[in-house]
C-alpha positions, -999 to +999 in steps of 0.1 A: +000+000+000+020+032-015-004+059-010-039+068+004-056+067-026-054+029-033-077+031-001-118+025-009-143+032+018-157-002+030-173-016+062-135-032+071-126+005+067-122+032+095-118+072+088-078+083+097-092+119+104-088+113+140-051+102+134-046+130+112-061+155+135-039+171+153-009+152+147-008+153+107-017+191+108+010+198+131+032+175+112+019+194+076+025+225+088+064+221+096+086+225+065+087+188+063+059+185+038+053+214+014+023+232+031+003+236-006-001+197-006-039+193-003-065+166+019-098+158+020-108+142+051-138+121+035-113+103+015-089+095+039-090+058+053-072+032+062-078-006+059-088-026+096-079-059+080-045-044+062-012-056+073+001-015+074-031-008+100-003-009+129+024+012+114-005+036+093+012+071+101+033+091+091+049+066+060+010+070+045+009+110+053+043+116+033+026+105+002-001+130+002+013+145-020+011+125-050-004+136-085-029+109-087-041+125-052-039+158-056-057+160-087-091+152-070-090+173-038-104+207-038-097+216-005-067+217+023-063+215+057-065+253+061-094+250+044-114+232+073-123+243+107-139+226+145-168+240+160-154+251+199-186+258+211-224+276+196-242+297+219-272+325+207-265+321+170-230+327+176-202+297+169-164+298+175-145+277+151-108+264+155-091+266+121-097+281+092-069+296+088-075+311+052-108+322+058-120+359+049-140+383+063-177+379+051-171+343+034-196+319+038-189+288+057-210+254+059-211+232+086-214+198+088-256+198+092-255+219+061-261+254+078-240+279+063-227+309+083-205+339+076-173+345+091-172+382+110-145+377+137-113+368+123-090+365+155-058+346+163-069+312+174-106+312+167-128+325+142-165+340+151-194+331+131-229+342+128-256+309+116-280+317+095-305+297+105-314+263+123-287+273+148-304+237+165-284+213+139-250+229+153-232+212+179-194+211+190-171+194+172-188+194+144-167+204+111-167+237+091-158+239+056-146+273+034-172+279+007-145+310-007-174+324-016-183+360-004-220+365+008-239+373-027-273+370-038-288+372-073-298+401-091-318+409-120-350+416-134-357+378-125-363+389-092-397+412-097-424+400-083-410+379-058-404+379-024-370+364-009-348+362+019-314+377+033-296+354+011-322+356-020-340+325-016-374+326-025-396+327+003-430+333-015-440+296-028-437+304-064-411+282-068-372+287-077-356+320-095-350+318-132-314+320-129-306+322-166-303+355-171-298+368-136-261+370-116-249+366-085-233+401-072-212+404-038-236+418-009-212+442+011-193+463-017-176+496-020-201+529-025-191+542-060-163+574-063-170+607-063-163+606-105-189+582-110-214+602-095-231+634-108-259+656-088-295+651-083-316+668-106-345+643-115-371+645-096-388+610-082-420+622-077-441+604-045-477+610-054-479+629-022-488+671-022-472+681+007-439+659+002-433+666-039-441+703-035-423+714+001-397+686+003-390+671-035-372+640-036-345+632-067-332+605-077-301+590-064-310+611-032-310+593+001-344+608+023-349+600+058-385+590+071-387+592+104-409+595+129-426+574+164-445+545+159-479+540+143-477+571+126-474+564+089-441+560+077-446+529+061-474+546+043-459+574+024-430+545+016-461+524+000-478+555-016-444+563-033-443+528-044-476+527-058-473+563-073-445+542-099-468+527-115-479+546-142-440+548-149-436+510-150-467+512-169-453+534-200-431+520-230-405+538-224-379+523-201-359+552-191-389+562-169-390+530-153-386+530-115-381+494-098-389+492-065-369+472-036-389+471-004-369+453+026-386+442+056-365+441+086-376+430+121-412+435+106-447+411+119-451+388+095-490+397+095-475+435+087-458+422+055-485+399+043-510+427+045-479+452+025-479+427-003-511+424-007-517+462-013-492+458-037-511+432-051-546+446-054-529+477-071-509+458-094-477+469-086-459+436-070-450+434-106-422+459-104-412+451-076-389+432-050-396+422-016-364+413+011-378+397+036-366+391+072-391+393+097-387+393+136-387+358+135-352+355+121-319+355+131-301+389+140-274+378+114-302+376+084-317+410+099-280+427+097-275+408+063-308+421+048-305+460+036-271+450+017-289+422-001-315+446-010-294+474-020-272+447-043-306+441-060-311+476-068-274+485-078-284+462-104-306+488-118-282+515-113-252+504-128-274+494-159-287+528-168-322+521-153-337+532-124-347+520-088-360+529-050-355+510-019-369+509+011-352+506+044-383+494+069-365+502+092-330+505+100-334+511+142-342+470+141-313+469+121-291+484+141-307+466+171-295+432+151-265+443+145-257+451+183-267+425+196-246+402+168-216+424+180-221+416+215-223+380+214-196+381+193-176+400+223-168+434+206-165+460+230-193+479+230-197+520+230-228+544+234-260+525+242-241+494+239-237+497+203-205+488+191-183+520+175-186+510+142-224+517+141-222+544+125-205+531+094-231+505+090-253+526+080-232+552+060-217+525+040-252+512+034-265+544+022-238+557+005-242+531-025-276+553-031-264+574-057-268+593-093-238+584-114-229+601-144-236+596-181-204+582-185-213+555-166-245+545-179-267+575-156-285+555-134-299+560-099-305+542-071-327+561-043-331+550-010-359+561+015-348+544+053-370+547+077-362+551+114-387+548+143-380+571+176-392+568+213-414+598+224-405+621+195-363+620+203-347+629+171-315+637+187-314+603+199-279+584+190-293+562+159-317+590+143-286+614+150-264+590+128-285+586+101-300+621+098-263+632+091-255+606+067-292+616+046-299+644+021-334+655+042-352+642+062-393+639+070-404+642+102-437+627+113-451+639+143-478+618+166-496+656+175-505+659+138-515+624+129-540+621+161-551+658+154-562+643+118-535+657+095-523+629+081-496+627+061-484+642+095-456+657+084-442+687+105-428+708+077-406+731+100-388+700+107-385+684+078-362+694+049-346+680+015-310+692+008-317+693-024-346+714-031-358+727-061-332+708-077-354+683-081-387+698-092-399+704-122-401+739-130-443+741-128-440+727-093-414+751-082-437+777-092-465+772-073-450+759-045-423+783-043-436+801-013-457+778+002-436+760+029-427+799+042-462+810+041-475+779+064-446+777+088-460+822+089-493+806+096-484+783+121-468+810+146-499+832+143-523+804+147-505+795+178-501+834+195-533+840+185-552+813+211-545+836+233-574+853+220-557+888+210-577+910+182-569+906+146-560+929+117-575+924+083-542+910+071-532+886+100-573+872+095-563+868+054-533+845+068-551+822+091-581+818+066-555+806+044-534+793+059-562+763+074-572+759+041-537+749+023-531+730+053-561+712+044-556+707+009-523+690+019-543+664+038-543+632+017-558+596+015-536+562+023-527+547-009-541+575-031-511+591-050-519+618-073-499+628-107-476+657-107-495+673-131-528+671-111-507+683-077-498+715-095-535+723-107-544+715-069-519+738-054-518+763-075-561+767-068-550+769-030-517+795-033-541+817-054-567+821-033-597+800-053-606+781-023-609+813+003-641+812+000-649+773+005-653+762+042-624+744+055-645+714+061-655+713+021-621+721+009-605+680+001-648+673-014-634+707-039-600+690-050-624+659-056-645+675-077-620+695-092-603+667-108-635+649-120-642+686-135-608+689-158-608+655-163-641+654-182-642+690-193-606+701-200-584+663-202-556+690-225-545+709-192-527+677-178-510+672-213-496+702-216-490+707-180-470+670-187-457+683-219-441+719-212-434+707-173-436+746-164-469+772-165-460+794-190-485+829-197-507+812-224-512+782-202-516+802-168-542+826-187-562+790-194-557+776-161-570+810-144-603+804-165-607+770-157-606+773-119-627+806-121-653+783-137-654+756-117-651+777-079-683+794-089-697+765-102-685+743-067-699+770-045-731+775-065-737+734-062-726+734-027-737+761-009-770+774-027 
């Protein structure tokens, strides 16, 4: 018997990895035996009934090395690994020695893990799931593979895990035209870039006319619980539609919406909005509810944004969804303190803040050069009793472009979206509205935050000039007209008639009560009557004299018409 690979597995047969392990590794590892030489522990036996079973050791190891060997191994003894001990998710492996940060790893069960902690003697590792099926001792194999997931256009439509697996019972991904792209990957250079200046339009008044969203830009919703944020992420889904719905695929927006920490009841009933609108179509749904690990919650957003830098760096167009990052960040601390990293503020770990910038900073506009696509991310945090200076909102607000603050007073007071519009901002501004909407919106966030500081000094029940009376009537009407129905978006066009009815005083003399029942109407009214205004108002995408002259007429009609119906 020359080498070990005259040896075939039979019942007279017994495995040499205990031999092997640790002797042969120590014994490898010296410059006896040329360290490249390569083993694979399931093929490794000796024979029970051989004459050589009492002197099998090192005589059999030296030949290892041999071509006819060789040639059929894939793996070597770096290459392996022994589970120390599994606690919380968490196991510490022996070994490994050429492992990389991020790799996936299998285990013996078949659970795959990824490798975070690469220290001296031991390496940490995060399981994925079915943490049960892991014991100690078992063996961990390399995959030298980096966490990646597949991307395309394959993916629409479906919903799927952390690690793209679908999840929705429609069975397996079409992988024949779609890749597999690395999850955690470097945001793109400041060359590749170029500034915002289309506008992504959210179907919502008071969001595309006081704080327009571009895209590429990164805008922060955030806000306490139960009080809509998920909502205006859903209406700006839904308001893609007609987009996705045109020929033309340089409109297109794909949506990526990724669920992190969520109920599973909360999801199902997301999806099937989507569904009853028909717009699950174009999109992509990254699931990983409360019921997973903290390693698929921390794994989920960079999956998610992978799927949409698919769109980007192919000169097509997407939004994703963050829902929300404070159970993200939760996830992640909690992965960093089992794995033993010292923690900082809160008990966060001090790299918390970088991962979320690194996250967000692969939203981005990149320039014709490279293709000019955009990837535009809305994350979503949730604060505790209205604390936006709190550490993780803090973070986050500094790494966005804007942000849009939701405010429990408003939303129970009825004025939903409840948006507080001193708070909230875009950095980007008109830069990303069209020219029509800058013009009639120009003013308006001034004139309201005007209103609100004399509706609040006058409850103190001072007299009123004629003036400071014109403010307040108007002011509680715009604020009405901003008021807005769940999962009603409205077209751009139809925002600017709207607003430009409110900033020019055509619904002063409608009773605030009356005043959404008159946008109603008003768009039945121009719809039947006067279809033309929204084409040119989509066409020219500004309100020039000719069309402000026909747009006066229009809304001078239909007020005296509204008020003669209504109120006589």
């Amino acid at each position: 018997m020359n080498s070990l690979s005259s040896f075939i597995p039979g019942k007279n047969q017994i495995n040499i990895t205990n031999i092997i392990n640790p002797i042969a590794i120590k014994y490898i590892n010296s410059n006896k035996i040329n360290k490249n030489y390569q083993l694979n522990y399931n093929r490794c036996y000796y024979n029970k009934g051989s004459n050589n079973s009492k002197s099998t050791n090192f005589s059999q190891i030296r030949n290892l090395g041999s071509s006819s060997f060789n040639n059929n191994l894939k793996y070597n003894l770096n290459d392996y690994g022994k589970v120390i001990s599994v606690c919380d998710g968490i196991a510490r492996v022996s070994g490994l020695n050429n492992v990389k940060s991020e790799e996936l790893v299998e285990f013996e069960s078949g659970v795959q893990g990824m490798a975070l902690n690469l220290e001296k003697d031991e390496v940490g590792i995060v399981i994925f799931n079915n943490e049960q099926s892991v014991k100690e001792g078992d063996r961990v194999i390399r995959t030298k593979r980096i966490v990646d997931v597949p991307v395309g256009k394959e993916l629409l439509g479906r919903i799927v895990d952390s690690l793209g697996n679908p999840i929705d019972g429609k069975g397996p991904i079409n992988m024949k035209n779609a890749k597999r792209q690395r999850t955690i990957v470097k945001a793109p250079g400041i060359i590749e870039r170029q500034s915002v200046k289309e506008p992504l339009y959210t179907g919502i008044k008071c969001i595309d006319s006081m704080i327009p969203i571009g895209r590429g830009q990164r805008e922060l919703i955030i806000g306490d619980r139960q009080t809509g944020k998920t909502a205006i992420a859903l209406d700006c889904i839904l308001n893609q539609k007609r987009l996705n719905d045109e020929k033309d695929n340089s409109k297109k927006v794909y949506c990526i919406y990724v669920s992190i920490g969520q109920k599973r009841s909360t999801l199902a009933q997301f999806v099937e909005i989507l569904e009853q609108n028909d717009a699950l179509k174009y999109c992509t749904i990254v699931a990983a509810t409360a019921s997973e690990s903290a390693s698929l919650q921390y794994l989920a957003p960079y999956a998610g944004c992978t799927m949409g830098e698919y769109y980007r760096d192919n000169g097509m167009h997407a939004l994703i969804i963050y829902d929300d990052l404070t159970k993200h960040s939760i996830a992640y601390r909690e992965m960093s303190l089992l794995l033993r990293r010292p923690p900082g503020r809160e008990a966060y770990p001090g790299d918390v803040f970088y991962l979320h910038s690194r996250l967000l900073e692969r939203s981005a506009k990149m320039a014709d050069e490279y293709k000019g696509g955009s990837l535009t991310a809305l994350p979503i945090v949730e604060t505790l009793g209205g604390d936006v200076s709190a550490y993780i909102p803090t973070n986050i607000i500094s790494i966005t472009d804007g942000q849009i603050f939701l405010e429990p007073n408003l939303f129970y007071k009825g004025n939903r979206p409840a948006i507080n519009i001193g708070l909230s901002v875009s950095r980007i501004g008109g830069a990303a509205q069209s020219q029509a909407m800058r013009q009639v919106a120009g003013s308006l966030k001034l004139f309201l935050a005007q209103y609100r500081e004399i509706a609040a000094f006058t409850q103190f029940g001072s007299d009123l000039d004629a003036s400071t009376q014109h403010i307040l009537n108007r002011g509680a009407r715009l604020t009405e007209l901003l008021k807005q129905y769940q999962y009603n978006p409205l077209p751009e066009e139809l925002q600017v008639i709207v607003l430009y009815a409110g900033v020019n005083g055509y619904t002063d003399n409608i009773e605030v009560k009356d005043v959404l029942l008159y946008e109603k109407e008003l768009e039945k009214f121009i719809t039947k009557n006067f279809p033309d205004m929204y084409k040119i108002l989509r066409k020219e995408k500004k309100i020039s004299k000719e069309t402000d002259g026909f747009l006066k007429e229009i809304l001078e009609l239909f007020t005296d018409f509204f008020i003669n119906s209504v109120y006589k």
